[in-house]
N, C-alpha and C positions, 0 to 999 in steps of 0.2 A: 185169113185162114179159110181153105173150102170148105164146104159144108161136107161134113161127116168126118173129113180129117183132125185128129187129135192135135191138139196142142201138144207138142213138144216139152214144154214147161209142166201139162197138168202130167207127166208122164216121170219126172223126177221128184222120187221122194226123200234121196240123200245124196250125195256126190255120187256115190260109186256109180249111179244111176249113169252119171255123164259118161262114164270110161268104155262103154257101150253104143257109143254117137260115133260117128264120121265127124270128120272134121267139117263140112259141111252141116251138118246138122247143129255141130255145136256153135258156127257161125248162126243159123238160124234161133236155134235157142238163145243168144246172148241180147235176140235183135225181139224176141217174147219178152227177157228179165227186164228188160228198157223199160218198155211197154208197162208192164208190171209194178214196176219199182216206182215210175212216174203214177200211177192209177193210186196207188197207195198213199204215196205223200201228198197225192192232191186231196185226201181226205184226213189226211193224221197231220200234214204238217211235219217237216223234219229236215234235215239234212239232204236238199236233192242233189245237188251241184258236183259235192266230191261221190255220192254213192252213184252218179250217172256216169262220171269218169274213167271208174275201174268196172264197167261190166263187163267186158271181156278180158279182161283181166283177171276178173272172178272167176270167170269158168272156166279159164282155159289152168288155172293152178289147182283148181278143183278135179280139172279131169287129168294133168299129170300125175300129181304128186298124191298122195296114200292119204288122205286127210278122212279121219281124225287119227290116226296113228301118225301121219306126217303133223306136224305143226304148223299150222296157219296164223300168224298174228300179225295183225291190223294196228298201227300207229293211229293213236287216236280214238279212232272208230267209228266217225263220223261219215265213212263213206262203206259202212259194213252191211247195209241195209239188200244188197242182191245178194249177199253172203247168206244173211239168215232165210232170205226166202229160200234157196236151194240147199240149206241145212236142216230140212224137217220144221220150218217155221213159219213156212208162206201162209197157213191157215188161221195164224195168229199176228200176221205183219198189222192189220187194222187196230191192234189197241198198242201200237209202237206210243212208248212215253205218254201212257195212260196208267191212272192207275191198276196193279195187278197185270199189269200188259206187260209188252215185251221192253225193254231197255234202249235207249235212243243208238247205245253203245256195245260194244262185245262184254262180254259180263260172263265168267266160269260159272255161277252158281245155275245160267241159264240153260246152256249147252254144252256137248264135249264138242263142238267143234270153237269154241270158244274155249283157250287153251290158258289165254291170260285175258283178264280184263285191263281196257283202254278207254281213255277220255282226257286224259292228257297229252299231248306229242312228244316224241322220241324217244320214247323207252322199248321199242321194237326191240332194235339190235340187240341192246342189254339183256330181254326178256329172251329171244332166239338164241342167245348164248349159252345162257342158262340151260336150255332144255340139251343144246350139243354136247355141253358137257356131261349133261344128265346121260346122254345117249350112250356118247363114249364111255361113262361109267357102267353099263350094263342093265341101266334102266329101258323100260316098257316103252319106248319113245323114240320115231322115226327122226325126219330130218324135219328140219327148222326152216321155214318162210319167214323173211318179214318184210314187211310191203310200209316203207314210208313215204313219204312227200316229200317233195324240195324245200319245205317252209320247214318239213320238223326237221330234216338231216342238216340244218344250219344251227342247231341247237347244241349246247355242248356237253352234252348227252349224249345223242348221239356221234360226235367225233370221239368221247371217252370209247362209247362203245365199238365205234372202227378199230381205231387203235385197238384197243385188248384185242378183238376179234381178228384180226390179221395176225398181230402177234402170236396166237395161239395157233394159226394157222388150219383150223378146223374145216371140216366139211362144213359151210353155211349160204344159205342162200341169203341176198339182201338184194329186196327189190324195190328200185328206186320211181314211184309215180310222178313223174316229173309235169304237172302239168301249168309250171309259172305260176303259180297263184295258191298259197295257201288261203288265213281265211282274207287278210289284205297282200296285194302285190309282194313276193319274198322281198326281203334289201339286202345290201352287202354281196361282198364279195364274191360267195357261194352261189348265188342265184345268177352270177352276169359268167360263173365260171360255166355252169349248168347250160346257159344260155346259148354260151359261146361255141359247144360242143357241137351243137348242129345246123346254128342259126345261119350257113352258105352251105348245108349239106345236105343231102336225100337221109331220110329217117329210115333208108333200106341198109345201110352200113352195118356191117357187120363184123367181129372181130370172130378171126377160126379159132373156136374154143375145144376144137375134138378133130381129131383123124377124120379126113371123109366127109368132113361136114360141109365142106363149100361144093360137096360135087353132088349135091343134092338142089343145091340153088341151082337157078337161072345164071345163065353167062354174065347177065350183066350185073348181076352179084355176087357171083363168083369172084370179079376181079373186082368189087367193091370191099368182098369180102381182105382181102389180099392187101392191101389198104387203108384197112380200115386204122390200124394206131394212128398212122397220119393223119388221119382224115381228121379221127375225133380231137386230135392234140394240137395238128396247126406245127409241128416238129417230125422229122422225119426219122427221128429215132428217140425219141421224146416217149413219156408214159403218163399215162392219167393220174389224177390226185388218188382216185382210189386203190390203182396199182401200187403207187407208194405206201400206201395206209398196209398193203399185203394182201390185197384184193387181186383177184383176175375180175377184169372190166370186159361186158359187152353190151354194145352198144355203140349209140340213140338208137332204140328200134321204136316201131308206130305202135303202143298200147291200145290198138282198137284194129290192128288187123290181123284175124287169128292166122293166116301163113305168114307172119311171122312170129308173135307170139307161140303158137305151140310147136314148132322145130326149136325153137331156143332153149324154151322152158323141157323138153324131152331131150335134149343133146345137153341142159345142164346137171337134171337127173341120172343121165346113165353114165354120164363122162367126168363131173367133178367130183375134185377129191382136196377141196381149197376153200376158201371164201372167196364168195364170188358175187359181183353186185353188175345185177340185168337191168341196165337204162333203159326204162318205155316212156316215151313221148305221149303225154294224155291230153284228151281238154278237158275240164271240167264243166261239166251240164252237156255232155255229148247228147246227140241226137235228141236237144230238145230244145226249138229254137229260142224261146223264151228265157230259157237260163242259159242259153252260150249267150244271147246279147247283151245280160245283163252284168250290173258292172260287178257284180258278187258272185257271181256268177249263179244264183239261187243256194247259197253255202247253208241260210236256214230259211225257212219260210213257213209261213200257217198256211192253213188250207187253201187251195186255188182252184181255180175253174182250168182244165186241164186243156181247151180248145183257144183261148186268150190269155193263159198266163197268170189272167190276174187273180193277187192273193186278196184271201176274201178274213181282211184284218175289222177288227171291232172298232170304230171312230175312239178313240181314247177321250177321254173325262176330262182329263188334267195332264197338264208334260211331263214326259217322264224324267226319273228323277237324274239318267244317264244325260239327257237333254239340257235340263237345269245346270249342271255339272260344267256341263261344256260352253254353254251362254252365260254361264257367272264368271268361268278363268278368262274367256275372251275379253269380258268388260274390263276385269281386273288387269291384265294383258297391256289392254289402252292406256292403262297410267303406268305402267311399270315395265321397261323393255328389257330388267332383266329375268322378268318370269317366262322362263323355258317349258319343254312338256315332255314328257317322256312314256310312249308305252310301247309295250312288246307284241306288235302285229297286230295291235286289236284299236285301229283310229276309231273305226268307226264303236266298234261295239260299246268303247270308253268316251266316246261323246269327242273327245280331239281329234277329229275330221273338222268341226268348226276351228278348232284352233290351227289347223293347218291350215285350212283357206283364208285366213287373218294374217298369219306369221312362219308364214311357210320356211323363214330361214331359222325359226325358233323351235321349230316341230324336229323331234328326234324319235321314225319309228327305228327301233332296235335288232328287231325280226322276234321269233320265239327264244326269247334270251332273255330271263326274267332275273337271273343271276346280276348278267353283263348290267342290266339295265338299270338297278340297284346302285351298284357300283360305280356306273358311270353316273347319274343322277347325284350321288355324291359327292365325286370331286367336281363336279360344277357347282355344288354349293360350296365347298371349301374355294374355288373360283371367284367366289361372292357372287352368282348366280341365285334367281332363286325358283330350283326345279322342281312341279307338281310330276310326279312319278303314278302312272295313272294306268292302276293292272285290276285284275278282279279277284276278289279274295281267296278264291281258290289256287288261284294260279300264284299268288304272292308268295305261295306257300313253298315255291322251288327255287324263290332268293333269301330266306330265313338268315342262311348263316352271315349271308352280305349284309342285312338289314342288322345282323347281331352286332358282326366287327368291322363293318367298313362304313357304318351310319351310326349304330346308335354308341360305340365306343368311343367313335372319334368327336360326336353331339357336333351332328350335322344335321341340320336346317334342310333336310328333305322333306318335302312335303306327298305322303300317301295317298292317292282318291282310290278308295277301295268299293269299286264297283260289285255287284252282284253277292252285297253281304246277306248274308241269312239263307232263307229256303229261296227256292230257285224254279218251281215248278216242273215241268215237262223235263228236263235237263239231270234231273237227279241227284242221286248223292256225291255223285265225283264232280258236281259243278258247284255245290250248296257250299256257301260260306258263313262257315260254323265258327272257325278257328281265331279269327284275325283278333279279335278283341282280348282271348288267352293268349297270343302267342307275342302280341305286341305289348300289352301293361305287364308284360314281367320281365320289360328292360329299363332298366335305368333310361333318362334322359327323353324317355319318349312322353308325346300328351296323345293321347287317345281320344276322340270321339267319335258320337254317333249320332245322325240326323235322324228325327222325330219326323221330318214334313221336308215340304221342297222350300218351304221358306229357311227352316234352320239349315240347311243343304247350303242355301246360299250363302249364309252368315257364316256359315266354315269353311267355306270356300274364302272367305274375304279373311277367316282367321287367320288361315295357316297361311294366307298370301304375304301378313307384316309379319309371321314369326320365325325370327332368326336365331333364338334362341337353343335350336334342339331341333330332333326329328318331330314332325307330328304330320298324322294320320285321321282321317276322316270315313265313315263307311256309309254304306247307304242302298238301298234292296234294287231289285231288280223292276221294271214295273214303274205304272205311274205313280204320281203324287197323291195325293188327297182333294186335290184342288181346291187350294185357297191363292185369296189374289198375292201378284208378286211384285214386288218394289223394282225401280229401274238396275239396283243395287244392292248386296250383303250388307250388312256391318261388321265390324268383327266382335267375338264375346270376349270378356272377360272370362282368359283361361282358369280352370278349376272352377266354374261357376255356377250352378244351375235353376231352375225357374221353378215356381209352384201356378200351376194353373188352375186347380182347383183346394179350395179346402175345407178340412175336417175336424173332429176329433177324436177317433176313435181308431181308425186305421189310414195307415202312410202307404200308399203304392208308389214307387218309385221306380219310373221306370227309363231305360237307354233305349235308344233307336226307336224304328219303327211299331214298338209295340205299345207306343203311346193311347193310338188311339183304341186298342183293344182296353187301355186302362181306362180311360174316360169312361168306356162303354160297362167298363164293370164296376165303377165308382157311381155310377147312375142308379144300378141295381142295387148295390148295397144301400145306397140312401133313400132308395125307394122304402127298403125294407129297415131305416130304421139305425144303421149302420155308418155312422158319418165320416166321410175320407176325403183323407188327402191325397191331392193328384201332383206331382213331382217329375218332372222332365230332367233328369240330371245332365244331359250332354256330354258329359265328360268320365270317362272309365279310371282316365290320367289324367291330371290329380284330381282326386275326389274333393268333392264338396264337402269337406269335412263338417264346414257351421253348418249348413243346410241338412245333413244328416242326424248331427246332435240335435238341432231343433226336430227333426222328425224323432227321433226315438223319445226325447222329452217328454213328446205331448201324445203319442200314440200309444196303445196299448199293443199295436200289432202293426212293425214294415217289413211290405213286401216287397221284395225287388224283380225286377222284371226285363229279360233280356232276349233278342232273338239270335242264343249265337252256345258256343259250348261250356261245360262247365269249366269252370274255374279262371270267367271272366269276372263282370262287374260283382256280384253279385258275392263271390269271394273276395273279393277287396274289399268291398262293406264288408263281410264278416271280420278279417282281420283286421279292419277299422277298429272294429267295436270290440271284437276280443283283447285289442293292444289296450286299448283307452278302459276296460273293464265295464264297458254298456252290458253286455251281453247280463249280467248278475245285477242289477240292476232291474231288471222285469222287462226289459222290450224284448218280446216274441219276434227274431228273423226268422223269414221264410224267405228262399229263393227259389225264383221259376228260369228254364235254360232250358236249352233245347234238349233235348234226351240224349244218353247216352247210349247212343245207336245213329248206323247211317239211314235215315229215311230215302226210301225210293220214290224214283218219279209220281208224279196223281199233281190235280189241279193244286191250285196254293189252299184253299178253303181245308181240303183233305189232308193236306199238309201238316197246317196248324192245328186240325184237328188230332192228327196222330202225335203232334208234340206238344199237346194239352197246354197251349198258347193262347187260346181265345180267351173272350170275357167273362166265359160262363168258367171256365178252368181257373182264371182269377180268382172268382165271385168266390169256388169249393175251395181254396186254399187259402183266403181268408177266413170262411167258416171254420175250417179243420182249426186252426190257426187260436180263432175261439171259441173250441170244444163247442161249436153248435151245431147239430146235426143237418145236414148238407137235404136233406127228403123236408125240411122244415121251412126250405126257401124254392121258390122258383130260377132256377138259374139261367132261363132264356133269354139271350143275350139280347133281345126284340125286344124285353119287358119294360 
């Protein structure tokens, strides 16, 4: 930039700002938000790869279409991040997915140009539907954007929502970021159909979507224009998948050349009267060389040095527990060729990238199809297969009804690894896996657990590998282990079983999963001060340790149960243990601790747990409360 000449960028303080640029200028502004977008995550960390992909993309729908009156929505939302800068939030992009910061995702409660909040794929269209209908009804509300991926429009979400959405035959835009790569390579069908569209063709093709509109091109686009169905269909009177759906299709155009980018996007504003789906050809991590080389294309990353690339990661302690995961089904793999794997676009993030490069004929990514993938992981158990289905707990949550009636009705032998259970850090509430332990122990036939450490990680990995009896599920946090040493090998437990690591007399804490070690730490203080406890590792949600619980309420005056995840998991199963069995009358004081009912937003894990009064000092006062001892009478620093 000359000296004295304004930046372009410091000169936009909301869209409208852009509708006042030359089209040249908005080329140069898009080529500032790069710039920009990249300076920020090299300090915050976040999403660079897909929000590098659509920067001109971003401005050039910003400066057609009427936004925030128009509706703008983002599949996902993990490439929204030049979005918010030129939405009045560039002066707050630096506490992106910090606490009290800005959202790693589009979020309503933040912004109105944030219309619908995203962080799951494919619910665009569905949501843009919504609002045309809303429009057509004589509601406050322009036209409808929605901008997905090739990885999310393979989802069957978004095909429900084609379908309706042609059928209705409404004014809607659907804009397709085609850039080959969601967060692993797309698979199936969809992506080699997407593929096939332009892979011998010029990305200047154009289909005449308006009167007059090819006599504004170039000659040799004019007659490309002219052409164009053949081109993209490979049939000379032949029509696109999405024509069929009841779409007008145009397209493959180049999503990073604004002449063509905004003739299309202004010739579909002023001329459609239909649903209409504008192919833009992207890459992701454009214009930064370090994320187009890479094989993820930089999709998330921690902070980097913006000149090299390189991200500037903390040496880890202990392996993480996604890692463990993936090095324990590989061993187990070795002995057994009919343990399969199954996840939905996510190899690497679920740790089965190792188990693809071992058993590459045994590996089944699915795409974004957590339904499909459910469903198919089952009748390869009904197959006599035996499939680890390997999704993250939040994402599990959009094959429920498959896991209801196509696994756990039929008491099939699918095996769950429910990665990124619990709080989630930087990622937020639409990533925290709260759920899975409520939504899974209240089916018939299933066994629930939860890993304490990366050693018990292992031993459930080796459990659910001999059980053939029924579904079961395993979960386990985001993040490393704790670091203790690891065996060459699991064992497997005795289902229903659970362990005492420490003991007491006076109070039982018993706790599931990860929040073991916050109990050790608050059994320390208690018996500092006098208070003698017992420390209880249950592992298992389904079936409960029934003996192991009657001997805790026996001999305790006070159990607590202790879980990282929503109410009315473990924690209510012990209760209607003991209400069935008539404990409860009897004198033993339950208490149970669970995540809060509320969704916690982004902030580091410490702040996390802090807001969901999980630590060991939060213990320590809820056993006090527990025996009426006043809480100012003890120290509860979890240090002490």
């Amino acid at each position: 930039m000359a000296d004295g000449v304004t930046p372009l960028l410091d000169k936009i303080l909301q869209p409208s700002d852009l509708r006042a640029l030359t089209d040249s200028e908005l080329t140069s502004l898009a080529s500032e938000l790069r710039d920009e977008t990249i300076a920020i995550v090299s300090e915050t960390g976040g999403h660079l790869g897909s929000s590098l992909g659509v920067v001109e993309l971003t401005v050039a729908i910003h400066a057609v279409f009427n936004t925030p009156f128009d509706k703008l929505i983002w599949d996902v939302g993990h490439q929204c991040y030049p979005h918010k800068i030129i939405t009045g939030r560039r002066d707050r992009m630096r506490t992106l997915r910090q606490k009290g910061g800005l959202s790693g995702f589009t979020k309503r409660s933040e912004s109105e140009y944030d219309p619908f909040g995203a962080a799951h794929s494919s619910t665009s269209i569905s949501a843009a539907l919504g609002f045309t209908i809303g429009r057509d009804m004589g509601q406050a509300t322009g036209d409808a954007i929605a901008v997905i991926g090739d990885g999310s429009i393979s989802a069957g979400m978004a095909y429900e929502a084609l379908n309706n959405a042609g059928a209705e035959g409404r004014r809607l835009v659907v804009v397709l970021n085609d850039n080959e790569m969601s967060i692993a390579p797309p698979v199936g069908a969809m992506s080699k159909y997407l593929s096939g569209l332009y892979a011998n063709e010029s990305l200047h093709t154009l289909k005449d979507i308006a009167d007059g509109f090819t006599s504004v091109l170039p000659s040799p686009l004019r007659e490309g224009a002219k052409r164009a169905k053949s081109l993209v269909t490979g049939f000379s009177a032949g029509s696109t998948f999405f024509e069929e759906m009841g779409f007008e299709y145009v397209g493959p155009i180049d999503g990073h050349d604004m002449s063509q980018l905004l003739p299309v996007l202004r010739t579909v504003k002023a001329r459609s009267t239909k649903p209409i789906l504008v192919h833009c050809v992207t890459t992701k991590g454009k214009g930064y060389s370090p994320a187009e080389s890479s094989s993820d294309k930089y999709h998330g990353v921690s902070k980097f040095d913006i000149l090299s690339g390189e991200q500037k990661k903390s040496k880890p302690n202990a392996p993480s527990y996604t890692s463990v995961f993936g090095n324990s089904l590989v061993k187990q793999a070795k002995e057994d060729n009919r343990i399969v794997a199954v996840t939905a676009a996510m190899p690497s993030g679920t740790g089965l990238d190792k188990f693809l490069d071992n058993f590459p004929s045994r590996f089944f990514d699915v795409g974004i199809a957590e339904q499909h993938a459910v469903t198919f992981a089952g009748a390869m158990a009904a197959a006599g297969l035996r499939p680890f289905c390997a999704i993250y707990s939040t994402f599990l949550q959009r094959g429920y009804d498959q896991i209801v009636h196509d696994v756990a009705l039929q008491n099939l032998p699918v095996r769950f690894a429910i990665d990124r259970a619990g709080l989630v850090g930087a990622d937020g509430a639409t990533h925290a896996g709260s759920f899975d332990v409520v939504y899974l122990a209240s089916l018939p036939n299933f066994t629930v657990m939860a890993a304490a450490d990366e050693l018990e990680l292992m031993h459930m990995v080796a459990t659910a590998a001999e059980h053939d009896i029924g579904p079961i599920s395993f979960r386990y946090p985001r993040g490393e282990g704790v670091g203790i040493d690891l065996p060459e090998k699991g064992s497997p437990l005795e289902i229903g079983k659970g362990r005492v690591l420490r003991e007491g007399k006076k109070v039982a804490l018993a706790s599931l999963g990860t929040r073991l070690e916050e109990a050790l730490k608050a059994a320390e203080i208690l018996d500092s001060k006098g208070i003698s406890t017992t420390v209880a590792d249950m592992r298992f949600a389904k079936p409960l340790d029934e003996k192991l619980l009657m001997e805790l309420a026996d001999n305790h005056e006070v159990l607590v149960t202790i879980e990282e995840g929503a109410r009315g998991g473990f924690g209510a199963h012990v209760l209607h243990y003991f209400s069935d069995i008539g404990a409860l009358e009897k004198g033993i004081k339950v208490r149970t601790m669970t995540l809060p009912d509320l969704f916690i937003d982004q902030a580091n894990p410490s702040d996390m747990y802090k807001q969901a009064l999980l630590q060991a000092e939060n213990i320590v006062e809820k056993v006090l409360g527990s025996l009426g001892v006043s809480v100012g009478r003890f120290a509860t620093d979890s240090s002490a």
